[in-house]
C-alpha positions in Angstrom: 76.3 -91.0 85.1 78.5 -93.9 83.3 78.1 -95.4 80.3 74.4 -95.2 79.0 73.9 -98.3 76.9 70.6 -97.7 74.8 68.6 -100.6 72.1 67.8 -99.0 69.1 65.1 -100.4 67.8 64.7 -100.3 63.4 61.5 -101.0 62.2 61.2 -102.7 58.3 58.6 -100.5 57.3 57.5 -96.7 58.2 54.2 -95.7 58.9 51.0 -96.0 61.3 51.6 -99.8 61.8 54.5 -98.7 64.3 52.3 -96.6 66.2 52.4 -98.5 69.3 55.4 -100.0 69.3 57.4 -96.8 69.3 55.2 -95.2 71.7 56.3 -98.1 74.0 59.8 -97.4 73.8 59.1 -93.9 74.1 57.7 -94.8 77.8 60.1 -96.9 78.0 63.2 -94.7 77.9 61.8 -91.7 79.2 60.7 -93.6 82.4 64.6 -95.4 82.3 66.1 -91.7 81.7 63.6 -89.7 84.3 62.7 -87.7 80.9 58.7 -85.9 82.2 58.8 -83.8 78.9 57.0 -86.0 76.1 56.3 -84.3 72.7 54.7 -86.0 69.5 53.3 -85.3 66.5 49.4 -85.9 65.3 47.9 -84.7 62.3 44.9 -86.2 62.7 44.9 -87.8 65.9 45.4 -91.0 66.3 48.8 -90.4 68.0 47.5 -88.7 70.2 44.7 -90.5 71.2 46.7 -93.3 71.9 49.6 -91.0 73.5 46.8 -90.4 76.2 46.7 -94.3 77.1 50.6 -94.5 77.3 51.5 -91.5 79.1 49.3 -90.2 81.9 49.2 -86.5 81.5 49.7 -86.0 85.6 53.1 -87.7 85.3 54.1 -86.3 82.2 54.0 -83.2 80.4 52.3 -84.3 77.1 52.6 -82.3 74.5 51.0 -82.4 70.5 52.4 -80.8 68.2 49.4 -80.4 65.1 49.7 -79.2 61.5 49.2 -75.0 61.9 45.4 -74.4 60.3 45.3 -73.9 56.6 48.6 -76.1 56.6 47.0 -78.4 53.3 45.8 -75.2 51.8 43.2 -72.7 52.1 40.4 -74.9 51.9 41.1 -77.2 55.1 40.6 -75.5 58.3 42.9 -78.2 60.4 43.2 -81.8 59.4 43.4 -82.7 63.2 38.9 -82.3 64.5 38.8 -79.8 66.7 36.6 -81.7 69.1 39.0 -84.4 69.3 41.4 -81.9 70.4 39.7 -80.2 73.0 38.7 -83.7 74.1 42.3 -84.5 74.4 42.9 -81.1 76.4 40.3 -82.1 79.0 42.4 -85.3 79.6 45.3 -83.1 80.4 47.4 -83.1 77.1 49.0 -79.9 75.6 48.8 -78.6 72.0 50.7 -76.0 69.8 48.9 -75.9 66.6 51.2 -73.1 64.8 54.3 -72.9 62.2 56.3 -75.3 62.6 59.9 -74.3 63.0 60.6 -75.9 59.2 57.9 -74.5 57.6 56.2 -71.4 57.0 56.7 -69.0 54.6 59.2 -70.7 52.9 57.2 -73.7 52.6 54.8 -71.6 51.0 56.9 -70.3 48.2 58.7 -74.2 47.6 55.0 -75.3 47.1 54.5 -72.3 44.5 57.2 -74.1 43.0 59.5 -70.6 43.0 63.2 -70.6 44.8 63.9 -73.0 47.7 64.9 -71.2 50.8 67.7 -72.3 53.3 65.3 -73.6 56.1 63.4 -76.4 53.5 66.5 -77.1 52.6 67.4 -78.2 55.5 64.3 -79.9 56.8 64.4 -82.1 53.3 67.6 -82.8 54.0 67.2 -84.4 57.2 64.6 -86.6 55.8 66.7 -88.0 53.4 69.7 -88.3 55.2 68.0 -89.9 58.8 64.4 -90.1 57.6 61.5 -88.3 58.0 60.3 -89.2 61.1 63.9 -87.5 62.3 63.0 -84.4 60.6 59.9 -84.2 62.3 61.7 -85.1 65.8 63.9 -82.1 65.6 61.4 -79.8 64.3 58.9 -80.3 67.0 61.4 -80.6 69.7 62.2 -76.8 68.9 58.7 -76.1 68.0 58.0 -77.0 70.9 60.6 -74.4 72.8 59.3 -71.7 70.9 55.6 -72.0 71.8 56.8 -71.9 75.5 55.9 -75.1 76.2 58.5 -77.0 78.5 59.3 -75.2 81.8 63.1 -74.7 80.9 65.2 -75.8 78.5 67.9 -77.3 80.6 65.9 -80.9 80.1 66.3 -83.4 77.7 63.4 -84.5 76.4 61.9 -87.6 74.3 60.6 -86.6 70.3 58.3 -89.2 68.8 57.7 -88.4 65.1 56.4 -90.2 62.0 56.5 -90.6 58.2 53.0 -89.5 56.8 50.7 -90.8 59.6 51.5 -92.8 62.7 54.7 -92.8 64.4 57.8 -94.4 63.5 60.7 -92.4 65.0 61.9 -91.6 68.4 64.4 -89.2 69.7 65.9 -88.3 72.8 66.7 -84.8 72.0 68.2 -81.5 73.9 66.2 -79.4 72.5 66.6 -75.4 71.5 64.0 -72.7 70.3 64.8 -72.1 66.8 66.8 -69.0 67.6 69.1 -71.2 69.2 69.0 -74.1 66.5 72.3 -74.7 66.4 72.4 -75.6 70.5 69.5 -78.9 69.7 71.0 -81.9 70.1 69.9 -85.1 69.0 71.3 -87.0 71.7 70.0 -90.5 70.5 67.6 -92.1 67.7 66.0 -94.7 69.9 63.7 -96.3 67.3 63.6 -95.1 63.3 62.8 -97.0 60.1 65.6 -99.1 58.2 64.0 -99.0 54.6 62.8 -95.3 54.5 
């Protein structure tokens, strides 16, 4: 392959409102770059609901990447409704719905407000040095290797992360299970937000 010439596209704002833009350049480069492997975040939902209409889950191999159960705290079972995801499974889409490679126990003792621990570190890090939606690109890509989920990991693959809710960022990404962090590589940001 030559020279790969790819429009980033920077949206003013982050948040929900970007949703389908950056969905459509998600389709957009993973149809220009042959990319089958398509994995997004939804807490709730609404990404992935509208992932459904974009990408048809016989072409591509959809996958949703949810908040693990009890993520808020003890007293929310899942923020994403459990019969909107098995819905979303009869339509053919995948889920994880587990730690996330940034999070876990650490996050648990950050949030007890006690010692910060290498791995949040380096997930807050990312969001304030890209932006969130990055952060959450690069943690779901290798989430996403972890739970088994892509047949090999010799594929690039397209990321499409947000700031809060919606989705605002995508990534091409090659992606690595987090015992193999160091191998993920964020090959291109293909759409982020400028004012984050």
């Amino acid at each position: 392959m030559g020279d790969l010439k790819v429009e980033v596209t920077y949206f003013e704002k982050t948040g929900p409102e970007n949703t389908d833009k950056a969905l459509e350049i998600a389709k957009k480069y993973a149809d220009q770059l042959n990319i089958k492997d398509i994995v997004l975040a939804s807490t709730t939902g609404t990404v992935a609901e509208k992932a459904v209409e974009v990408f048809n889950p016989n072409e591509y191999n959809v996958v949703i990447i949810t908040h693990s159960y009890y993520f808020v705290n003890s007293s929310v079972r899942q923020e994403f409704p459990e019969d909107k995801m098995e819905a979303l499974k009869q339509k053919g889409l995948k889920f994880h719905v587990g730690t996330h490679a940034m999070s876990g126990i650490e996050r648990g003792i950050r949030l007890k407000e006690e010692a910060w621990i290498f791995v949040d570190l380096l997930a807050k890090m990312l969001g304030f040095q890209f932006c969130q939606g990055v952060k959450v690109c690069i943690e779901i890509a290798s989430t996403l290797c972890d739970a088994g989920l892509i047949p090999d990991l010799e594929r690039n693959i397209i990321s499409v992360g947000g700031t809060g809710r919606g989705a605002d960022t995508v990534c091409l990404i090659k992606p690595a299970p987090t015992s193999e962090f160091k191998n993920l590589k964020v090959k291109a940001l293909l759409a982020k937000p400028f004012n984050f």
